[in-house]
C-alpha positions, 0 to 999 in steps of 0.5 A: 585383735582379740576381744577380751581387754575391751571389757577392762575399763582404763581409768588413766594412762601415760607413758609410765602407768596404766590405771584400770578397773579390774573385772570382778572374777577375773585374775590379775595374772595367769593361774591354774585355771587358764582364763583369761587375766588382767595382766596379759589381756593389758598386755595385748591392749598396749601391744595393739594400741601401740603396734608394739612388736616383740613382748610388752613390758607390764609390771605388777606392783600390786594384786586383787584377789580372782573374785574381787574387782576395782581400782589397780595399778600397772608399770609401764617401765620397770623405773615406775615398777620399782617406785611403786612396788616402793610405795607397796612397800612403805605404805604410801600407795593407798588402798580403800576398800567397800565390804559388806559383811554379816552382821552389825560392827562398829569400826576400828582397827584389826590386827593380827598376825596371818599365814597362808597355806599355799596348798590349800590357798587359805589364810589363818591367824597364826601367831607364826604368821605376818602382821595384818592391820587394816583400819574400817569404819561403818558406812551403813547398817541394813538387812543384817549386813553393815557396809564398811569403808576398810583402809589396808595398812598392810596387803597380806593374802585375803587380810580383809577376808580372814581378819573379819571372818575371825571375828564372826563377820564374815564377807557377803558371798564370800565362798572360801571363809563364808560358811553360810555363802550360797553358791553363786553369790559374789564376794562383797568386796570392791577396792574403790579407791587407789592413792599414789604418788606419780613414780616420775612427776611426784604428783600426787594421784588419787582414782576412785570408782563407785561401787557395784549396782548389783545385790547387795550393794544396791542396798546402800546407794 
């Protein structure tokens, strides 16, 4: 029995899907680093919880980026891999974020159209690029820094990081469009709430999880 999916916190579980806490800094599935990621360390938690032989069934519907932590959702079956990844898709799973950035905003909505450049796994706004719309209000204002409640209308590639960084409120910590980030410093960026509904009761479900307690997000407890 290996030891790295006791450190992921399950929120829910039923025989359909698998709710969790991602650990911030780890990847939602394999990568070039070799790490250990959330999707294979679950993949062993059901294999032993249950003494499932063979290969495990695990769907991704949706994904965190590495350094970002919080509430996502697995599939258990590929009937309630294909219900969700539908929710994805028409909008009716609902993603709420808490970012810090730098700098004083007052809250609306950002939309632009975004493209990924898979060398360099960055994302500009680009006319050429994909709607990107998400809607924020400010929770609080201290230390120069305002903490937003951030509603995803669309999920592109680091849409939270880029659309506010093109506006010259760039995340806290934020290593890759923070250019005054410090090296060590954690991405500001916690998905804390995850709305759906249920891929075979209908119900509908909604998990949520306090934010960090650590720097700079004790600011605002």
């Amino acid at each position: 029995m290996e030891d790295g999916f006791q450190m992921i916190k399950i929120l829910y579980e039923d025989n359909h899907i698998l709710v969790v806490e991602k650990p911030i800094n780890m990847p939602t599935q394999e990568d070039d680093s070799k790490d250990p990621d959330l999707l294979t360390e679950l993949k062993k938690y059901i294999k032993v919880k249950y003494n499932k032989p063979g290969n495990v069934y695990l769907g991704l519907v949706h994904r965190l980026d590495r350094p970002v932590g919080g509430v996502m959702v697995f599939a258990k079956t590929s009937k309630a891999a294909s219900r969700l990844s539908e929710q994805v898709r028409n909008h009716t799973l609902d993603k709420s974020y808490y970012a810090i950035v730098m700098g004083k905003v007052d809250g609306g909505i950002l939309n632009d159209k975004l493209l990924k450049n898979p060398k360099t796994n960055m994302t500009v706004v680009s006319e050429k690029g994909k709607e990107a719309v998400l809607t924020y209000k400010l929770v609080d204002y201290k230390d120069g820094m305002s903490l937003v409640d951030i509603n995803l209308e669309t999920g592109r590639s680091h849409q939270i990081r880029v659309q506010f960084s093109s506006r010259n409120y760039p995340l806290y910590g934020d290593q890759k469009y923070n250019k005054d980030a410090k090296v060590g410093e954690q991405i500001a960026l916690f998905s804390y709430k995850l709305s759906l509904i249920h891929p075979v009761t209908k119900e509908k479900m909604e998990f949520s999880l306090d934010m960090p307690n650590t720097y700079p997000w004790n600011l605002f407890k």
